[in-house]
N, CA, C and O atoms as a Tripos MOL2 file, in Angstrom:
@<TRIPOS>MOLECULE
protein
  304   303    76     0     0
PROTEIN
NO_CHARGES

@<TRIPOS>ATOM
      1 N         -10.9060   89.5400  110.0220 N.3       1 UNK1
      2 CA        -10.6300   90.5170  108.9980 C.3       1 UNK1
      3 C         -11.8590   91.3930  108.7510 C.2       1 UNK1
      4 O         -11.8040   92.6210  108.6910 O.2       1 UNK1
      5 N         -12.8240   90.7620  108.6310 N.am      2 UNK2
      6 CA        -14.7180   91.5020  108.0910 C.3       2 UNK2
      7 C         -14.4000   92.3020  109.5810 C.2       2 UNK2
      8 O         -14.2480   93.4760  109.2430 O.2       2 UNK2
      9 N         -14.2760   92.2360  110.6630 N.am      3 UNK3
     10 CA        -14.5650   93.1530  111.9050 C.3       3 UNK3
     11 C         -13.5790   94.2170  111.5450 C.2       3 UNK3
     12 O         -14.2080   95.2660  111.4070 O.2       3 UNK3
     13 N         -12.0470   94.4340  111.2930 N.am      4 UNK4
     14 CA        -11.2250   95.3110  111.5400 C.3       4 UNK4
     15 C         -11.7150   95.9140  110.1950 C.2       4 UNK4
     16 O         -11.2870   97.0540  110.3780 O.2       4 UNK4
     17 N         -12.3730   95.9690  108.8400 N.am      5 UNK5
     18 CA        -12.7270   96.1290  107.6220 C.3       5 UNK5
     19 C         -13.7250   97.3970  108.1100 C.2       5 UNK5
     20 O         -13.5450   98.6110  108.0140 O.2       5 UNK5
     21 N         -15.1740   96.4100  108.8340 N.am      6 UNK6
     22 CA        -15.6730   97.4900  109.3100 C.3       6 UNK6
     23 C         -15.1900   98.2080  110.5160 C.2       6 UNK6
     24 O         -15.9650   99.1490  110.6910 O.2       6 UNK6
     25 N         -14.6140   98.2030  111.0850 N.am      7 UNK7
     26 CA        -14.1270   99.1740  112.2080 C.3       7 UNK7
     27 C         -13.6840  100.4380  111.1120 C.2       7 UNK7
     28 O         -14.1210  101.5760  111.2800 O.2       7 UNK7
     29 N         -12.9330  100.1520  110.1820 N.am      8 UNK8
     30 CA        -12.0770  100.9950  108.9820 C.3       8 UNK8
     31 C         -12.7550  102.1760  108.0070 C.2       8 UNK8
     32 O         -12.3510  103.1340  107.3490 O.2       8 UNK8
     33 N         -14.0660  101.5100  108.3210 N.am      9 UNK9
     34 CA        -15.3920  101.7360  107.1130 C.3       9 UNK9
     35 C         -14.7530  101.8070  105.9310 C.2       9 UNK9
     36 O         -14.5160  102.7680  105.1990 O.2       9 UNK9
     37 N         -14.4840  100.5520  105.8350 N.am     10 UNK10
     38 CA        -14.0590   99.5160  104.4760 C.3      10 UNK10
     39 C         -15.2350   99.1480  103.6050 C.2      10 UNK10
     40 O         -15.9470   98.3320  104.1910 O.2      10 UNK10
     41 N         -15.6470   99.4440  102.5000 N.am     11 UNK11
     42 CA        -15.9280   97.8040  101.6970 C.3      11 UNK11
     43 C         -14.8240   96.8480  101.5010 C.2      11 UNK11
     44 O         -13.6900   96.8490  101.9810 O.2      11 UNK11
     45 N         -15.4630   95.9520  100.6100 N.am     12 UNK12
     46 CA        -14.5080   94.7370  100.3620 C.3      12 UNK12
     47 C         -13.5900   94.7930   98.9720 C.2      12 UNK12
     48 O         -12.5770   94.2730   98.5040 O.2      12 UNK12
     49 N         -14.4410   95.6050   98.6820 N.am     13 UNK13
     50 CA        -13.5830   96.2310   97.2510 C.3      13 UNK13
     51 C         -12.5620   97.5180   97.8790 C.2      13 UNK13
     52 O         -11.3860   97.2640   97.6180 O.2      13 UNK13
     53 N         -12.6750   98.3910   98.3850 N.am     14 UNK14
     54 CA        -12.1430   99.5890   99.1540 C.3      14 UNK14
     55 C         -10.5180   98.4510   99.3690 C.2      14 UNK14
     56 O          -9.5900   98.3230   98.5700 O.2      14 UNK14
     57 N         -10.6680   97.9310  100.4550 N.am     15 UNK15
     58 CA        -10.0290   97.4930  101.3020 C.3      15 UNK15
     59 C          -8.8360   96.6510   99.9750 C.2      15 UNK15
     60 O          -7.6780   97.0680   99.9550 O.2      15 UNK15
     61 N          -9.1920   95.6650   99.0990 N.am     16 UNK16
     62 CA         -8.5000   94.9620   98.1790 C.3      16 UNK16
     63 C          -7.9970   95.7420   97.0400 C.2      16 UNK16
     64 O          -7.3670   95.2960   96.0810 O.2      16 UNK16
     65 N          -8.4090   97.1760   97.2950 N.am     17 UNK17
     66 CA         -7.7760   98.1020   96.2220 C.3      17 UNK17
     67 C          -6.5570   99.0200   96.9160 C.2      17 UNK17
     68 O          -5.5080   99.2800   96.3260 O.2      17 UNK17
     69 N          -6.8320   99.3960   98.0680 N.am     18 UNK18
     70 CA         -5.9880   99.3840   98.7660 C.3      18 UNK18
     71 C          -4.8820   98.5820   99.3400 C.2      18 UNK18
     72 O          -3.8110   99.0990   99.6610 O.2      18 UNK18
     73 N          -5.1230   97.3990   99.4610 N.am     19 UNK19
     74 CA         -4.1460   96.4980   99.6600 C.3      19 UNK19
     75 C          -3.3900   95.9580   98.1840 C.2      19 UNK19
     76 O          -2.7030   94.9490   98.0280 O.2      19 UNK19
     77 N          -3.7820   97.0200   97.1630 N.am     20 UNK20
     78 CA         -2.7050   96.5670   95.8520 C.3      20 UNK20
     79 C          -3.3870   95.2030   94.6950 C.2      20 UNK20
     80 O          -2.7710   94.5130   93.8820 O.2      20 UNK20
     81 N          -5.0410   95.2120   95.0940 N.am     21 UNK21
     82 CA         -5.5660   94.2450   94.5940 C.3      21 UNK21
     83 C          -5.9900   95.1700   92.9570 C.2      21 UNK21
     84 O          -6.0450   96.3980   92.8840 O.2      21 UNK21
     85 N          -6.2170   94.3110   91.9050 N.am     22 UNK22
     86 CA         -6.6260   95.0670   90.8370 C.3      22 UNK22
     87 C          -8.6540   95.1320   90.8870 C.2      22 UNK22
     88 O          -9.4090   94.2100   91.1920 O.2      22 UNK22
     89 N          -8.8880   96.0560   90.6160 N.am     23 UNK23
     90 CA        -10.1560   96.7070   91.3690 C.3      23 UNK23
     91 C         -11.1730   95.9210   90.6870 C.2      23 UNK23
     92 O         -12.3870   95.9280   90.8860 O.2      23 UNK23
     93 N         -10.5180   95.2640   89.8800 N.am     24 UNK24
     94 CA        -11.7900   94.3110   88.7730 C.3      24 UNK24
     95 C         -12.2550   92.9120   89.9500 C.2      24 UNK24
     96 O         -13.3960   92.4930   90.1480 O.2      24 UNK24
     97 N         -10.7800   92.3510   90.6780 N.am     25 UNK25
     98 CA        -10.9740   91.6070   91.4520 C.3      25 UNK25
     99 C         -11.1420   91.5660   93.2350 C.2      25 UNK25
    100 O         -11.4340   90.5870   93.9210 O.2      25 UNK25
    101 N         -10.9220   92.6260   93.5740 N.am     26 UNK26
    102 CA        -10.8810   92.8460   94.8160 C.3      26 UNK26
    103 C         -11.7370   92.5050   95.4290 C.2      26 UNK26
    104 O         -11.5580   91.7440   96.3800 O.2      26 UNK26
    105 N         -13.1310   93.0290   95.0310 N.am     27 UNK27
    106 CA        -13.8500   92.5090   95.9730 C.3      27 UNK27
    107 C         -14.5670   91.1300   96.0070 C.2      27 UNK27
    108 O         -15.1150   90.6280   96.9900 O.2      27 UNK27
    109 N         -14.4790   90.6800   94.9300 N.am     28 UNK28
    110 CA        -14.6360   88.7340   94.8690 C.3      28 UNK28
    111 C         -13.1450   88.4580   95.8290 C.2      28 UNK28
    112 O         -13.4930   87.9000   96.8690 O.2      28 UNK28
    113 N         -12.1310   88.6010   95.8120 N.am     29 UNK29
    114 CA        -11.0680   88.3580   96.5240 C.3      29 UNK29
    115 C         -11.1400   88.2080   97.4370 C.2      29 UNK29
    116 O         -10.7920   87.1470   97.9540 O.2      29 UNK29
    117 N         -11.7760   89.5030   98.2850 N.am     30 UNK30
    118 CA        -11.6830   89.4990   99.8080 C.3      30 UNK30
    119 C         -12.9140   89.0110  100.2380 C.2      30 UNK30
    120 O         -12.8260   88.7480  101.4370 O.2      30 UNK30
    121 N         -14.3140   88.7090   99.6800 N.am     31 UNK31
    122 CA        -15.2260   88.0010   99.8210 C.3      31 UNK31
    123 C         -14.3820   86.4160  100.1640 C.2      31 UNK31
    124 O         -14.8520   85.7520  101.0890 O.2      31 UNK31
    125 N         -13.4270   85.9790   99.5720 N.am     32 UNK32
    126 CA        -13.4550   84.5230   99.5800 C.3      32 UNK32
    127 C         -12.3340   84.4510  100.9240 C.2      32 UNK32
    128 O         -11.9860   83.5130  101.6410 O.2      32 UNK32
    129 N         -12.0000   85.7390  100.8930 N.am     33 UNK33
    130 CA        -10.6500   85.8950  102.0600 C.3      33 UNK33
    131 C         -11.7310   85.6720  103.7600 C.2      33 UNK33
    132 O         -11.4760   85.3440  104.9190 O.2      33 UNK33
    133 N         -12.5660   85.9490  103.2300 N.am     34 UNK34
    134 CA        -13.2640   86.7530  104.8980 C.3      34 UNK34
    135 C         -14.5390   85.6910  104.8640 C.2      34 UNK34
    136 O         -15.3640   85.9310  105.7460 O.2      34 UNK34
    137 N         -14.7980   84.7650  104.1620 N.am     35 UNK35
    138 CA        -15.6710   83.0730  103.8490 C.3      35 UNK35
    139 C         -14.7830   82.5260  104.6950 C.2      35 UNK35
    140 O         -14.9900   82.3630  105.8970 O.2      35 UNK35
    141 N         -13.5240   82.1550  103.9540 N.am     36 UNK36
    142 CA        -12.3980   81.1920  104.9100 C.3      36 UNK36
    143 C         -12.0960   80.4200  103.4370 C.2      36 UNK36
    144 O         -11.2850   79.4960  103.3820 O.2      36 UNK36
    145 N         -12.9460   80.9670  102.0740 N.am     37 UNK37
    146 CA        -12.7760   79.9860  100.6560 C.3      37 UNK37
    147 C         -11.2750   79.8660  100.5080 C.2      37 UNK37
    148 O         -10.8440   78.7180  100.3940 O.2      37 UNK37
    149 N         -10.4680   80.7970  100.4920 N.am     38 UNK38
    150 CA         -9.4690   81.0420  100.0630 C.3      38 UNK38
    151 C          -8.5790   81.8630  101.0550 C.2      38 UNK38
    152 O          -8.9480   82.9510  101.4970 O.2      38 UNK38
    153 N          -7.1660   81.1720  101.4370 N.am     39 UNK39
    154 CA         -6.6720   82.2040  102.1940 C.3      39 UNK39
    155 C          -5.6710   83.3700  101.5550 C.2      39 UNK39
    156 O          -5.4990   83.2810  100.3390 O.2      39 UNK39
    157 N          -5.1410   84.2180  102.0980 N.am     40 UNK40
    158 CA         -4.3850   85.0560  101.3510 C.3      40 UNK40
    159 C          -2.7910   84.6790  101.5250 C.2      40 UNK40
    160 O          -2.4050   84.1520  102.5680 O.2      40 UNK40
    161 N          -2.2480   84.8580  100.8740 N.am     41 UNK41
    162 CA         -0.7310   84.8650  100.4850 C.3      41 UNK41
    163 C          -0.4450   85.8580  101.9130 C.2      41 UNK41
    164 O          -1.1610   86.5390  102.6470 O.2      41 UNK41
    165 N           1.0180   85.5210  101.8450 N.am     42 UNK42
    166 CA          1.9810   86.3240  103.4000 C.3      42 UNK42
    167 C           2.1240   88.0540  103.1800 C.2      42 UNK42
    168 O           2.0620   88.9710  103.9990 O.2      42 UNK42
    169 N           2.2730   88.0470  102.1620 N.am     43 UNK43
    170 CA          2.5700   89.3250  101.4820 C.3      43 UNK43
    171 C           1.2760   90.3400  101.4560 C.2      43 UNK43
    172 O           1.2250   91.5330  101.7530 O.2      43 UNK43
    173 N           0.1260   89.3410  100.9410 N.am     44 UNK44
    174 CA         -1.2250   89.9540  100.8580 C.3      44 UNK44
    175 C          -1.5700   90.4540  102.1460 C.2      44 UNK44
    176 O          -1.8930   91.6390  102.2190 O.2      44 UNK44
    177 N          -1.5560   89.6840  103.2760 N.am     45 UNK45
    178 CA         -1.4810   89.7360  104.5790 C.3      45 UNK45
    179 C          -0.8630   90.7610  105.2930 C.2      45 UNK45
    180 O          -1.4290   91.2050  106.2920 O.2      45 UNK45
    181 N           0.3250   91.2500  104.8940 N.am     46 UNK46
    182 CA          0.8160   92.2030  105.2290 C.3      46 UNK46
    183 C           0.5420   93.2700  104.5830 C.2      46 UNK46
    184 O           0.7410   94.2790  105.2590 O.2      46 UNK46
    185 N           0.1790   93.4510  103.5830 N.am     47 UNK47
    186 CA         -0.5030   94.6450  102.6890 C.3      47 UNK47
    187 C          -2.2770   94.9600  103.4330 C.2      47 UNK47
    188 O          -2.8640   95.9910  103.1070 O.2      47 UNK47
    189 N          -2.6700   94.3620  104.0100 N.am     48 UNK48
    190 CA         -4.1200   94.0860  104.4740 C.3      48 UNK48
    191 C          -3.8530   94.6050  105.8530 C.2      48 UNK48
    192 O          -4.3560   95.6430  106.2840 O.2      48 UNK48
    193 N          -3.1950   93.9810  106.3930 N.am     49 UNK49
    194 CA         -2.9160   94.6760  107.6440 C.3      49 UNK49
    195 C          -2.3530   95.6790  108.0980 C.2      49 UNK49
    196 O          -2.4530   96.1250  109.2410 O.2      49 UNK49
    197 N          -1.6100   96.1630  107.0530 N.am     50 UNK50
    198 CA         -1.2190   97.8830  107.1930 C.3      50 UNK50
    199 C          -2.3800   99.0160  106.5100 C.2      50 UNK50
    200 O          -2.4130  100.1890  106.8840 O.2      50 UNK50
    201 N          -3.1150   98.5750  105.6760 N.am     51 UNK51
    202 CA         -4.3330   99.1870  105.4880 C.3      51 UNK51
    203 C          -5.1920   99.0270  106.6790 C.2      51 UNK51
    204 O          -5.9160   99.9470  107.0590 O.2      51 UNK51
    205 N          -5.1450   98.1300  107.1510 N.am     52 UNK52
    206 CA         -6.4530   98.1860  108.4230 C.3      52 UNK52
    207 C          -5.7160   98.5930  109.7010 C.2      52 UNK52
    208 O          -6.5990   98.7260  110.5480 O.2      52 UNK52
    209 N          -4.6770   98.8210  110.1810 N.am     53 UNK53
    210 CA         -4.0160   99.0910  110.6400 C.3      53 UNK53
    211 C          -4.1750   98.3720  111.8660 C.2      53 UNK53
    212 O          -4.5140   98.8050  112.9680 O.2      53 UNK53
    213 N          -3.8290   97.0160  111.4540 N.am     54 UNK54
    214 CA         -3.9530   96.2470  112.7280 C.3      54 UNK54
    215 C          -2.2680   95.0330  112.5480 C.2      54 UNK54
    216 O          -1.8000   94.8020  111.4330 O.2      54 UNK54
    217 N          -1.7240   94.5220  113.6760 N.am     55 UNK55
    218 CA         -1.1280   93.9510  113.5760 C.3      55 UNK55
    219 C          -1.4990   92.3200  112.7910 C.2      55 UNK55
    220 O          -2.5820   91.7440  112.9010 O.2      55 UNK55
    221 N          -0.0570   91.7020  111.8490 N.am     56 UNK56
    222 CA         -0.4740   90.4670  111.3040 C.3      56 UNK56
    223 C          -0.9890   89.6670  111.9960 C.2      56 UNK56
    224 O          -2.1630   89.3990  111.7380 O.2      56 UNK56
    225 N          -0.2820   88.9340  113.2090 N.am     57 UNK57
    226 CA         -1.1640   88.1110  114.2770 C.3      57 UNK57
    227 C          -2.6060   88.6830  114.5280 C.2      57 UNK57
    228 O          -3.0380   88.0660  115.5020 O.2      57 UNK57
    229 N          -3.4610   89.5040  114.1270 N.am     58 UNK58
    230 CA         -4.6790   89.8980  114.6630 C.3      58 UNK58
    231 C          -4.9460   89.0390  113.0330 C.2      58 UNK58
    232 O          -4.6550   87.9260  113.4720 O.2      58 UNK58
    233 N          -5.1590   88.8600  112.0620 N.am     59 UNK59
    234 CA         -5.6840   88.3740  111.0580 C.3      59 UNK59
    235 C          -5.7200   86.9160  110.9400 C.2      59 UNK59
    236 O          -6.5500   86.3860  110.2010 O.2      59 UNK59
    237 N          -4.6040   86.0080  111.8370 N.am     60 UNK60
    238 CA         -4.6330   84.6310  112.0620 C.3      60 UNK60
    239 C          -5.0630   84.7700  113.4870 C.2      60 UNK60
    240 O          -4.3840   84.1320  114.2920 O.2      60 UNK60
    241 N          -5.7200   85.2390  113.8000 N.am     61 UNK61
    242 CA         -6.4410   84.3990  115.3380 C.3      61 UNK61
    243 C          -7.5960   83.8110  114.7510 C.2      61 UNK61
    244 O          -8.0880   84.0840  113.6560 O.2      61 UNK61
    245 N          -7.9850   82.9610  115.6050 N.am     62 UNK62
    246 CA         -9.6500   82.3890  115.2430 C.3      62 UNK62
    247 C          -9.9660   82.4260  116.7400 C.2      62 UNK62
    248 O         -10.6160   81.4230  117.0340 O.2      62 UNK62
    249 N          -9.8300   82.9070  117.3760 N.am     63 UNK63
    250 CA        -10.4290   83.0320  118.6080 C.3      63 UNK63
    251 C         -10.5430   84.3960  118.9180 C.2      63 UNK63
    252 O          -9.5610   85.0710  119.2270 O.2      63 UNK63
    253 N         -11.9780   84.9550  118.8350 N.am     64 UNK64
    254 CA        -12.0540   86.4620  119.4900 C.3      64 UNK64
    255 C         -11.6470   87.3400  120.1360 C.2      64 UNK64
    256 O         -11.3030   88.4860  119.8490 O.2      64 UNK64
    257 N         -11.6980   86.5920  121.3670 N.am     65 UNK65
    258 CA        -10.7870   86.9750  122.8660 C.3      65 UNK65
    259 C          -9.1530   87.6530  122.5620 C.2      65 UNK65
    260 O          -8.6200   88.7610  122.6260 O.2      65 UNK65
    261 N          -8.6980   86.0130  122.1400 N.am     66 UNK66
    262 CA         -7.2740   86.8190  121.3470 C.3      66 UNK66
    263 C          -7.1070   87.7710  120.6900 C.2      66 UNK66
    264 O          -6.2500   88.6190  120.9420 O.2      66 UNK66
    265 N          -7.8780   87.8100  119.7470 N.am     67 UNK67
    266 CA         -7.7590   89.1440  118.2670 C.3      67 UNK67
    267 C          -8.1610   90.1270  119.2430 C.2      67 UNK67
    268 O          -7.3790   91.0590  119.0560 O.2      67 UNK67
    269 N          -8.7330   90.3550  119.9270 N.am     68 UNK68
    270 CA         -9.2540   91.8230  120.7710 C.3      68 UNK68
    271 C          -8.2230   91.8310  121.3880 C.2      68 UNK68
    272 O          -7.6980   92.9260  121.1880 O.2      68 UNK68
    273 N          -7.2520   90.8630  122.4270 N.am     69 UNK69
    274 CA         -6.2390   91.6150  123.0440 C.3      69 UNK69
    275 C          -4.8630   91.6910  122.3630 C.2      69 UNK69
    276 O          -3.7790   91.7540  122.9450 O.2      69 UNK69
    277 N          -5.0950   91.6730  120.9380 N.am     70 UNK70
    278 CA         -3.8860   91.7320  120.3600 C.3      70 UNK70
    279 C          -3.8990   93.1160  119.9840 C.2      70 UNK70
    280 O          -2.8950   93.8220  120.0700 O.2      70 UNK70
    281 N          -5.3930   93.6610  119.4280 N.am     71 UNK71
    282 CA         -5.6440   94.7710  119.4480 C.3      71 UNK71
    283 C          -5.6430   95.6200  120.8290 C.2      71 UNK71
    284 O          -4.9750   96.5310  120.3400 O.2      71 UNK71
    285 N          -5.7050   95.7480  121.2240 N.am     72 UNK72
    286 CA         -5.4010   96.3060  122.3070 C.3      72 UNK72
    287 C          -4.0900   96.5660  123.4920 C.2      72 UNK72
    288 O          -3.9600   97.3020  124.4710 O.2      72 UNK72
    289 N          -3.3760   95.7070  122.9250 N.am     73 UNK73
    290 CA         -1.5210   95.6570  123.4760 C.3      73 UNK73
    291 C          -1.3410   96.6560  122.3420 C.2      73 UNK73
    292 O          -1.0090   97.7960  122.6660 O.2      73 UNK73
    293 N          -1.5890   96.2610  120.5340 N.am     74 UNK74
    294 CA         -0.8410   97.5160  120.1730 C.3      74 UNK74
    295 C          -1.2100   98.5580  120.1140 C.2      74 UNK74
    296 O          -0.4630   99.2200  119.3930 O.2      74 UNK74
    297 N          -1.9300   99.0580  120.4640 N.am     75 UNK75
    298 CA         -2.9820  100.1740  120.5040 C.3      75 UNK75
    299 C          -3.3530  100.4970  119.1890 C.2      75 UNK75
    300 O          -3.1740  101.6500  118.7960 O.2      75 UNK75
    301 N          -3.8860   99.5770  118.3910 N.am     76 UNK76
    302 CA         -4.8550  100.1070  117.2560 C.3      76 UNK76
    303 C          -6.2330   99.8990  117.6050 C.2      76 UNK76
    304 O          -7.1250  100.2530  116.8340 O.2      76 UNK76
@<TRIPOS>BOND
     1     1     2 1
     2     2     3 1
     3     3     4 2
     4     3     5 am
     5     5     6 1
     6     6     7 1
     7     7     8 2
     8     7     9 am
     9     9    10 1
    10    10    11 1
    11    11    12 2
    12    11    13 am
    13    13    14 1
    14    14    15 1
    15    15    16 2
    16    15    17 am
    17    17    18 1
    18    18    19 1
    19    19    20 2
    20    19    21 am
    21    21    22 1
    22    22    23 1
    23    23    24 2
    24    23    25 am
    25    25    26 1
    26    26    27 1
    27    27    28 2
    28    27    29 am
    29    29    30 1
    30    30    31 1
    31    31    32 2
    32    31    33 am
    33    33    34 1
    34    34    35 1
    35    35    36 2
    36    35    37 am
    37    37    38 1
    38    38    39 1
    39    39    40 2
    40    39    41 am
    41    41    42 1
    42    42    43 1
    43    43    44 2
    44    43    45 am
    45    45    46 1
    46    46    47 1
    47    47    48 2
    48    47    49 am
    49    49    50 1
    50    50    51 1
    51    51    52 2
    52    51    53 am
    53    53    54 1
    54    54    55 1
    55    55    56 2
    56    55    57 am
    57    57    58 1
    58    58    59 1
    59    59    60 2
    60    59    61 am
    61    61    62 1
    62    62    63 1
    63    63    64 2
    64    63    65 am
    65    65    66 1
    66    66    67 1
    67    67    68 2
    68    67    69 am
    69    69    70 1
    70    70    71 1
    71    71    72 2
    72    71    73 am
    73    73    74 1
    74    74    75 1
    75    75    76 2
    76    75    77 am
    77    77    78 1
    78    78    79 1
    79    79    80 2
    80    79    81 am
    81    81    82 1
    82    82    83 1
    83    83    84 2
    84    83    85 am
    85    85    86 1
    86    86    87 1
    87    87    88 2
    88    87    89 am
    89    89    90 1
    90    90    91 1
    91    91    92 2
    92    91    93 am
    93    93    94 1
    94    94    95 1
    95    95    96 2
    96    95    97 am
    97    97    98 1
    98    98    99 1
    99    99   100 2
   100    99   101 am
   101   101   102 1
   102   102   103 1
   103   103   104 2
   104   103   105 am
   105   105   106 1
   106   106   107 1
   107   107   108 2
   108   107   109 am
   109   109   110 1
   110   110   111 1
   111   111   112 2
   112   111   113 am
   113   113   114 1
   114   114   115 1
   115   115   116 2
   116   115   117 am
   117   117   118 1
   118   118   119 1
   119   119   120 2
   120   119   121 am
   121   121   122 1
   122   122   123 1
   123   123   124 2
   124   123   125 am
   125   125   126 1
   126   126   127 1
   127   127   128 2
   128   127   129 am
   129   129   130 1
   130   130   131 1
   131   131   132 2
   132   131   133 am
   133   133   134 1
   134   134   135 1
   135   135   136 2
   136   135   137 am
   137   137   138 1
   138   138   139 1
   139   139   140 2
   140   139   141 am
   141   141   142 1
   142   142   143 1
   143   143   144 2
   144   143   145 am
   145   145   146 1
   146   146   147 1
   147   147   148 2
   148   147   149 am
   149   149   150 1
   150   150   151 1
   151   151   152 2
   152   151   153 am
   153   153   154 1
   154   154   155 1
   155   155   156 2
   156   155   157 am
   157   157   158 1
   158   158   159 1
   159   159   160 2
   160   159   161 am
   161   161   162 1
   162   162   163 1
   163   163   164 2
   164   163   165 am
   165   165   166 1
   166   166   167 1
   167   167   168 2
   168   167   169 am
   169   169   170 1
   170   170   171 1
   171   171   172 2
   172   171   173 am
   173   173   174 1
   174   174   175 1
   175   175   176 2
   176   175   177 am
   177   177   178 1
   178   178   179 1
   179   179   180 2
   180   179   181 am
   181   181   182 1
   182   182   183 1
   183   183   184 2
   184   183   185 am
   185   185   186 1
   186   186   187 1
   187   187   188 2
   188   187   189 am
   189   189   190 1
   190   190   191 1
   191   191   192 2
   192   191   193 am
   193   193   194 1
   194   194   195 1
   195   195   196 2
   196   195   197 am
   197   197   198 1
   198   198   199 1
   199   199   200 2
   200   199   201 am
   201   201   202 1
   202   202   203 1
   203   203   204 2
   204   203   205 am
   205   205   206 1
   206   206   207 1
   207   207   208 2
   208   207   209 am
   209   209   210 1
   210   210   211 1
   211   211   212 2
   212   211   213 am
   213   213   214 1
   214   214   215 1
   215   215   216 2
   216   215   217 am
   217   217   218 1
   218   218   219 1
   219   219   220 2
   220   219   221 am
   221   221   222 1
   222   222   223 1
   223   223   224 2
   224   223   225 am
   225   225   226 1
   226   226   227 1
   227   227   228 2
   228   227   229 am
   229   229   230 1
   230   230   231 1
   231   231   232 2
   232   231   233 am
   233   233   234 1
   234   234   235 1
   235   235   236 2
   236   235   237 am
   237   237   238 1
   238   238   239 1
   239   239   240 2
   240   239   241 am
   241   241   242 1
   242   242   243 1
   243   243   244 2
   244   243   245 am
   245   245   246 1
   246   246   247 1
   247   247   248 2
   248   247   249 am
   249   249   250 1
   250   250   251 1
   251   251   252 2
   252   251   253 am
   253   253   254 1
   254   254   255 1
   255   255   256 2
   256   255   257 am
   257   257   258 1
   258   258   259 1
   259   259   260 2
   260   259   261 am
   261   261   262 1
   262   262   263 1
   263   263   264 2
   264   263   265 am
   265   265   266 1
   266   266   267 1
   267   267   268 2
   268   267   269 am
   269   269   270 1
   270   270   271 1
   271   271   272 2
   272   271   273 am
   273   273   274 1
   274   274   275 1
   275   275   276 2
   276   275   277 am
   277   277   278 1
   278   278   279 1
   279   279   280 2
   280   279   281 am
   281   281   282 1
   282   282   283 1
   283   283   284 2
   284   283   285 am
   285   285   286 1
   286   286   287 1
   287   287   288 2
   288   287   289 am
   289   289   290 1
   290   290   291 1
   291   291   292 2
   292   291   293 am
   293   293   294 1
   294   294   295 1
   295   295   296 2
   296   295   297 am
   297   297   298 1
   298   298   299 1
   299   299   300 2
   300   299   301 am
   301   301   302 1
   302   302   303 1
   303   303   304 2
@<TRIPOS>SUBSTRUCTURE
     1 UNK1         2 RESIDUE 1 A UNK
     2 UNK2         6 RESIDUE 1 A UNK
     3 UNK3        10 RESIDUE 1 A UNK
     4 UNK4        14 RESIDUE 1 A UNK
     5 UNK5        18 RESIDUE 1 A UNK
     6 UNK6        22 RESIDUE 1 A UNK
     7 UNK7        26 RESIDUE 1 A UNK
     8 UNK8        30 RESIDUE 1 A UNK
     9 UNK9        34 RESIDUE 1 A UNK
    10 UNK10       38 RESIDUE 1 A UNK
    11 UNK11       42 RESIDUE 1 A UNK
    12 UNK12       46 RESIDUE 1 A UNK
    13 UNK13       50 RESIDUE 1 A UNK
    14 UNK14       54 RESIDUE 1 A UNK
    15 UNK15       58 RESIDUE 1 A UNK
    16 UNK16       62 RESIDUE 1 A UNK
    17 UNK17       66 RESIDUE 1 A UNK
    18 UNK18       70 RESIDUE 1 A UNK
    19 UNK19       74 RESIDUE 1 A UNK
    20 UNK20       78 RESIDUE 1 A UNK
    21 UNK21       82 RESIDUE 1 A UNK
    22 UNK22       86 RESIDUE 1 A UNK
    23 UNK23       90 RESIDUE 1 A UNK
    24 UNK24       94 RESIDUE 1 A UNK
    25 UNK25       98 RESIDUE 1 A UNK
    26 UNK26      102 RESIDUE 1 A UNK
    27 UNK27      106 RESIDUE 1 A UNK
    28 UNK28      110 RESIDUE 1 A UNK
    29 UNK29      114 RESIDUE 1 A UNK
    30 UNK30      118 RESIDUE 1 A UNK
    31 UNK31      122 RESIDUE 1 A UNK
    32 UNK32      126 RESIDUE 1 A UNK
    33 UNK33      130 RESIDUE 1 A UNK
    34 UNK34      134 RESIDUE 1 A UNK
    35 UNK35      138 RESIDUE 1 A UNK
    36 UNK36      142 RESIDUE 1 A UNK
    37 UNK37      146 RESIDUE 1 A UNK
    38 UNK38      150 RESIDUE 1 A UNK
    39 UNK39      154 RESIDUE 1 A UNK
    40 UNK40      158 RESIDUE 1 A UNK
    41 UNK41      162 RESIDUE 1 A UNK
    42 UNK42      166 RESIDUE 1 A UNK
    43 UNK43      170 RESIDUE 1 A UNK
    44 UNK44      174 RESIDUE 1 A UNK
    45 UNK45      178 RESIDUE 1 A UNK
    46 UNK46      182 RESIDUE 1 A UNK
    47 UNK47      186 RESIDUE 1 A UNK
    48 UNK48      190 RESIDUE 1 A UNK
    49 UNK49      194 RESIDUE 1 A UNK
    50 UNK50      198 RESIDUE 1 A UNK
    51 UNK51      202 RESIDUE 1 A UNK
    52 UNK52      206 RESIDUE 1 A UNK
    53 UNK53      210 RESIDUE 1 A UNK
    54 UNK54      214 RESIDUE 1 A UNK
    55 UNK55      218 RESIDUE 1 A UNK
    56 UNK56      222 RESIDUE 1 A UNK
    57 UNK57      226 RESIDUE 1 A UNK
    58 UNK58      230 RESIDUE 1 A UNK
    59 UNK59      234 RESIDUE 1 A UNK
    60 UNK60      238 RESIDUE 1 A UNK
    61 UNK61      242 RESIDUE 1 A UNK
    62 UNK62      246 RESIDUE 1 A UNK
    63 UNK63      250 RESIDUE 1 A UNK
    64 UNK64      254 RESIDUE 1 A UNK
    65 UNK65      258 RESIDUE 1 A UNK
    66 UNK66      262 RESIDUE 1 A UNK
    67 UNK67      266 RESIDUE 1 A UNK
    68 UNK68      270 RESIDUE 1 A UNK
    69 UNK69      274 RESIDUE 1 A UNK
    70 UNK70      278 RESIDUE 1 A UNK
    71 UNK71      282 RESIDUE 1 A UNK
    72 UNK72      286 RESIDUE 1 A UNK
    73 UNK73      290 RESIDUE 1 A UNK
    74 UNK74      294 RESIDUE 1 A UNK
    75 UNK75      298 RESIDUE 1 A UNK
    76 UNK76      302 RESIDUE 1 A UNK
């Protein structure tokens, strides 16, 4: 998520205000999202990933390799 954020030239607040977060909390939010403290809800997930404009499966990989060719089949 922190890589496609900055690809975006996101902050962490930017990005959680955009994804419908209230701006008081956003960026403690996505701090704990992009730690691994806390994961996000399905919904959040999909709100996150249409702001970064990357497909949902690119936000559950934990393997690099993958997330790059997921990015790259859809062409974001």
């Amino acid at each position: 998520m922190k890589q496609a954020r900055l690809m975006r030239g996101l902050s962490q607040k930017q990005l959680g205000i955009l994804a419908g977060m209230d701006r008081f909390v956003a960026s403690a939010r996505m701090n704990q999202y992009e730690r691994g403290v806390h994961a996000p809800d399905f919904k959040t997930v999909i709100a996150l990933a249409k702001v970064l404009k990357v497909p949902t499966a690119y936000l559950f990989c934990i393997e690099d390799d993958l997330a790059e060719h997921i990015l790259e089949r859809s062409g974001s």
